[in-house]
N, C-alpha and C positions, 0 to 999 in steps of 0.2 A: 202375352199381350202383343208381342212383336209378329207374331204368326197369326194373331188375327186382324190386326194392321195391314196384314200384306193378302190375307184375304180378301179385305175388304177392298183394297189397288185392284187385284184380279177380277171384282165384281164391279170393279168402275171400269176397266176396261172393256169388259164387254158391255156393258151399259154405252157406252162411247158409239162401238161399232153397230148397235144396232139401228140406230135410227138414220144410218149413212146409205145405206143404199133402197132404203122404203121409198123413196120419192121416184127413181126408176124404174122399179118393180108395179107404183099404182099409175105411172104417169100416163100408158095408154088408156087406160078410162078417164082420168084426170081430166087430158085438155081435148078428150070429144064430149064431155058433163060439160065444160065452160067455155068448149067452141072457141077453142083455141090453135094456132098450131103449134104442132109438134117440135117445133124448134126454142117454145116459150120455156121449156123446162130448162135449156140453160140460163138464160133471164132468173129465176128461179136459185142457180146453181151459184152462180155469180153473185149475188144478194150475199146468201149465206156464207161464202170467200171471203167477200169486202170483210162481213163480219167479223170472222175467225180470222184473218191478217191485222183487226185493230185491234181484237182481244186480246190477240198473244204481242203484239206490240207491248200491251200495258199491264202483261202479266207480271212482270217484276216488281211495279207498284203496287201491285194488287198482294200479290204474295207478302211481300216485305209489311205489307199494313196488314194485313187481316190472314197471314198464313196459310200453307196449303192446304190445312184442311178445312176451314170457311170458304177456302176461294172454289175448291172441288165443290161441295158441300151444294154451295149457292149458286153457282155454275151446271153442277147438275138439275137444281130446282127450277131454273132458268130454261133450258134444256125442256125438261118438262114442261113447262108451262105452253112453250112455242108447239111443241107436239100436239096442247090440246089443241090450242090455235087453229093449227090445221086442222083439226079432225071436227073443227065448228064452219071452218072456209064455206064460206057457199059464192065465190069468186076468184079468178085468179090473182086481184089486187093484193085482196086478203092476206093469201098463202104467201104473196112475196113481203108483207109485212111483218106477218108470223115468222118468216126467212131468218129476220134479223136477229130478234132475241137466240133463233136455232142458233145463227154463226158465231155471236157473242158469248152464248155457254160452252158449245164446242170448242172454242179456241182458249178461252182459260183453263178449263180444266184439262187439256190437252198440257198444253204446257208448262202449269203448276204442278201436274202429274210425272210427266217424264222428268222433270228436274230434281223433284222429290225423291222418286228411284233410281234416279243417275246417280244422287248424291249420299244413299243411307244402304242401298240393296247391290247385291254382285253385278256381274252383266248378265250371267243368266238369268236372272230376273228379270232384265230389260226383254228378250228376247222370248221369254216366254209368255208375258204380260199381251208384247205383241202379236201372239198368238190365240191373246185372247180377242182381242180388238179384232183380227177375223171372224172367229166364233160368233161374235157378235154382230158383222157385217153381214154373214152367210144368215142367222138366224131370221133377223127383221126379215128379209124378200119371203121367208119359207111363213112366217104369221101373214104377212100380206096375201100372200099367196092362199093360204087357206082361211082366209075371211073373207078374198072373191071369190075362192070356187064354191062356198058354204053359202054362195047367194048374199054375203052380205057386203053395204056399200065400203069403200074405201075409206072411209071419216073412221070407222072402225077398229083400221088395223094401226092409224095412227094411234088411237084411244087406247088399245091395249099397250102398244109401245110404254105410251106417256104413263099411265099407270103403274110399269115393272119402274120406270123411273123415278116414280113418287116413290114408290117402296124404298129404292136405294138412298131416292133424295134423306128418307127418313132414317135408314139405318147408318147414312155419313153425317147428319145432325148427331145421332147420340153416337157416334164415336169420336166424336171431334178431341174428348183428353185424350186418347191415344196418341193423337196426331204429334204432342209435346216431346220438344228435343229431347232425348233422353241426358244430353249432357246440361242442359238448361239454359244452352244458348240459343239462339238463332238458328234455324232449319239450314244454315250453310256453315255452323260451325264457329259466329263472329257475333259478340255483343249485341242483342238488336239494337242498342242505343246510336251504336257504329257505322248501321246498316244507311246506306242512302240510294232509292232509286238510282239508275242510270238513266240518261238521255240517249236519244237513237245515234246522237252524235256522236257521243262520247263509246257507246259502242264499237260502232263502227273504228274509231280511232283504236282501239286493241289491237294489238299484231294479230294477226289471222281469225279476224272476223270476219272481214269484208271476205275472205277466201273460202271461209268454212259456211256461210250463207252460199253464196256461188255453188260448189259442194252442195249445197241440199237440193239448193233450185233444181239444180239437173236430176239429181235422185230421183226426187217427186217428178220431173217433167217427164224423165223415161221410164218409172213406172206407170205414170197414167198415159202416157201413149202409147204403150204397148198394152195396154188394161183395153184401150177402146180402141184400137186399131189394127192389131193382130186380125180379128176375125178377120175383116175385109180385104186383109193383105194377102193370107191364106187362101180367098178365095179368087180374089181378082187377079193375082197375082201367081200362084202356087197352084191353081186347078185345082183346089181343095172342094167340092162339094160343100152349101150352105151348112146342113146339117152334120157333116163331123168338124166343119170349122168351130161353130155354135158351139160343141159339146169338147174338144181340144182347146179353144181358145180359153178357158176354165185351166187346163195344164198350169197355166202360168201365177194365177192366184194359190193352187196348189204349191207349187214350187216353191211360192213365198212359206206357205203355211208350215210344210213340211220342212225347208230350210229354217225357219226359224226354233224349230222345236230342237232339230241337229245343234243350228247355233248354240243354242243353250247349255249342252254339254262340251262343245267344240271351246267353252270359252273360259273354262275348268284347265287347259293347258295352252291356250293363243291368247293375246292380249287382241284388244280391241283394236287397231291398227293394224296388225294382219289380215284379224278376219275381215276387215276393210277391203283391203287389197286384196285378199282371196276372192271376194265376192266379185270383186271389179274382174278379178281375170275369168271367172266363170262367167259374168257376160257377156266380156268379150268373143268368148268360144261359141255362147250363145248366137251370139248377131251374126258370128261368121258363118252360122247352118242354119240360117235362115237365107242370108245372103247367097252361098255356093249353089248353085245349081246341081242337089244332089238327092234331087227326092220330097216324096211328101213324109217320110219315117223320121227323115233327118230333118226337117222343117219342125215337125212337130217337138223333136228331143229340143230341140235349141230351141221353144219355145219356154219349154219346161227347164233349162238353163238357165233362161234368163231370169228366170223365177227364181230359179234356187241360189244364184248370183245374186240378187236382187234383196234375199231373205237377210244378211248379217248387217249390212250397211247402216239402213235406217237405223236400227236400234242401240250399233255399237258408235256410230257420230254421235249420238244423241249420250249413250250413255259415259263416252270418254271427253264429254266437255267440261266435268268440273276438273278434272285430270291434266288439260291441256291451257283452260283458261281462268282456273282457281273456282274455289266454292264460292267465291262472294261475290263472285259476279255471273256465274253458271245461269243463274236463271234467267239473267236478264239477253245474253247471250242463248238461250233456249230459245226462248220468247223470239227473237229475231229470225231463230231457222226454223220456225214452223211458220212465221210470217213470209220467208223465203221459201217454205215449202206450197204453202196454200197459191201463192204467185204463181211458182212452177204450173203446180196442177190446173192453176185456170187457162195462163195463156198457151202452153208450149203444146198440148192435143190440139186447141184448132188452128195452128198456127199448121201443121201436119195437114190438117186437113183442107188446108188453102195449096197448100203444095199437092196433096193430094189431086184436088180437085181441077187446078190449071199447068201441073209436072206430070205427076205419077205414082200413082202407091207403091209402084216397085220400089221409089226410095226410101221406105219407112228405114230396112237395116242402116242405109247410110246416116240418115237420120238419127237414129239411134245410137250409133258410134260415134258422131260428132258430139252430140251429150255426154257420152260415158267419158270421150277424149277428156274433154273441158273438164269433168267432174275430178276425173282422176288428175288432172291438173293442179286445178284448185285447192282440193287435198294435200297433196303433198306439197303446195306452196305453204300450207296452210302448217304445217308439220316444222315446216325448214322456221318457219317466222315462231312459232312458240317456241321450238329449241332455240332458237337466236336469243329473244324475250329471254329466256333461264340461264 
C-alpha cells in the first residue's frame, strides 16, 4: 500500500509539471487569434502567481481540515477544470479568469504535496519526485506542440492536458484511504484534536522563518532568471549565435534534471544541509564561467553548473523543514516558501530585465551572485537561529 501511495505522489508530480509551461509553448498563436500583444502573456502569468502565493498561504488550513489527500485530490480537480476553461476561452479576459482557479489548484497541491513527502518519505524521494515535475514540464510543450503541427487549434492541447488530469483527478479520489496516517494520528505525527492552523504572524515569529523564506525567494528568483535570460546574455553579450544559444540555454534545465536524479542517491550518505551548501558552491563556480572572459565552451559548462548547483537545493529546503522547524508546524511553514517562491519568480526576472534594458545584460552573472550571496546568507542565518531555538 505504501508503494503505491508513493506512486501515485510520482503521478501527481508530473501531472503538476504539465500544464506549466503549455501557455508558452501556445502563446504565439494565442494573442495573434485575440489580437493581442505579446507582452499580455505575463498579465496571464501574474494571475495564476497571485493564485498560487494565496493557496499555499492557506495550505495549512486546508490540510489540517480536509488532509493531504482531499486537498491533492481537489486541487487537482480544480486544476482541471481551469485547463478546460481555457480550452473553451474564445477571449483573452476569459483565459485570465480561467488563470485563477489554474493558480489556486496549483498552489495547494504543490504544497500539501511537498510537506507530505518531506514529512513520511527519504530525501531521495524529494529529489526524485522533482524530477518528475520536469517530465512533466518537458511533456505538456511536446502535446502542444503536436496538436499545432497536426493542423489542430490550441483549445486542444489544453483539452488533452485537462483530460490526463481528470483521470488522475479520479485515481486520487479512490485512493484517498491510503492517504491515512498509518500511526492514526495526524499527517505530522500530533493528535488532530491538537492541531491548530497557524497565522502568517505567528509564522513568521518562529526562529528562522523569516530567513528560510528569504532563502527561497532567491532560489526561485535565480532559477527563473537564469531559466529566461541566459539565451539573451549568451548572445548579446558572449557572441553566442541565436541558434546554439536557443538549443544551450536548455543546458541549464538539464543540469537541474540530471542533478536531481544524482541528488537522489547523493542523499543516501549527505544530509540535506550539505547537499544545500554543495549546490550553492557549484553555483558559485557556475556564475564565475559565465562571468571570466574565457570562451564560449566555458560560458556554456557554467551554464550547465548552474543547473547542476541549482538541482539539490529546492528539494532538500523543502524536504529538511520538518527537521529543522518540527512536524507540527512543517506545513504551515511550507505553505509560506512556496508563497516566497512564487514572489521570487514573478518579480526578480523583470526586474533583470529593467536593468537589462537601461544598464546591461552583461550584468546578469553579477546579478545572479548578489541572489546566490543573500541566499546563502539567509541560510545559514537561518541554520544558527533553529540550533539556538534547540
Amino acid at each position: 500500500m505504501i508503494h503505491l501511495l508513493l506512486a501515485i505522489i510520482y503521478l501527481s508530480f508530473i501531472s503538476l509539471g504539465l500544464p506549466d509551461a503549455l501557455l508558452g509553448s501556445a502563446w504565439p498563436t494565442i494573442y495573434q487569434e485575440f489580437e493581442v500583444p505579446v507582452s499580455y502573456m505575463g498579465i496571464i502569468s501574474m494571475v495564476i502567481s497571485a493564485g498560487t502565493v494565496v493557496s499555499s498561504l492557506m495550505s495549512d488550513r486546508l490540510t489540517l481540515k480536509l488532509g493531504t489527500g482531499k486537498v491533492t485530490a481537489f486541487s487537482v480537480a480544480l486544476t482541471a477544470a481551469a485547463l478546460f476553461g481555457f480550452s473553451v476561452s474564445s477571449s483573452f479576459w476569459m483565459l485570465c479568469l480561467w488563470a485563477i482557479p489554474y493558480g489556486l489548484g496549483a498552489g495547494s497541491v504543490d504544497a500539501s504535496l511537498n510537506n507530505y513527502v518531506a514529512l513520511h518519505y527519504a530525501s531521495r524521494h524529494m529529489s526524485w519526485l522533482h524530477c518528475m515535475w520536469g517530465i512533466g514540464a518537458s511533456v505538456g510543450p511536446y502535446i502542444m506542440g503536436y496538436v499545432l503541427s497536426g493542423g489542430q487549434h490550441w483549445t486542444m492541447g489544453y483539452r488533452l492536458i485537462g483530460v490526463i488530469q481528470v483521470v488522475l483527478t479520479a485515481g486520487l479520489f479512490l485512493s484517498l484511504p491510503l492517504w491515512k496516517n498509518r500511526t492514526g494520528a495526524s499527517e505530522d505525527g500530533n493528535p488532530v484534536s491538537e492541531r491548530k492552523p497557524l497565522s502568517l504572524k505567528q509564522i513568521i515569529r518562529i526562529p528562522g522563518a523569516k530567513e528560510i523564506m528569504i532563502a527561497f525567494f532567491c532560489y526561485c528568483a535565480l532559477e527563473q532568471t537564469t531559466g529566461l535570460w541566459a539565451s539573451s546574455y549568451l548572445v548579446l553579450h558572449k557572441g553566442v549565435n541565436s541558434e546554439t544559444a536557443a538549443s544551450f540555454a536548455s543546458l541549464f534545465f538539464v543540469g537541474i534534471t540530471i542533478g536531481r536524479v544524482l541528488n537522489g542517491f547523493l542523499t543516501i550518505k549527505m544530509s540535506d544541509t550539505q547537499l544545500i551548501r554543495m549546490g550553492q558552491m557549484i553555483v558559485l563556480v557556475g556564475i564565475a564561467a559565465l562571468l571570466l572572459p574565457m570562451g564560449e565552451i566555458v560560458s556554456l559548462a557554467g551554464l550547465l553548473l548552474v543547473g547542476l548547483g541549482c538541482a539539490p537545493i529546492y528539494p532538500c529546503v523543502i524536504h529538511s523543514t520538518p527537521a529543522h522547524f518540527g512536524a507540527e508546524r512543517s506545513q504551515a511553514v511550507i505553505g509560506v516558501q512556496m508563497a516566497s517562491a512564487y514572489v521570487g519568480n514573478c518579480v526578480m526576472p523583470p526586474v533583470f530585465g529593467l536593468i537589462a534594458n537601461h544598464i546591461s545584460i552583461t550584468l546578469l552573472p553579477i546579478y545572479l551572485l548578489a541572489i546566490l550571496l543573500l541566499m546563502v546568507f539567509s541560510h545559514e542565518k537561518m541554520l544558527k537561529a533553529v540550533k539556538l531555538k534547540e
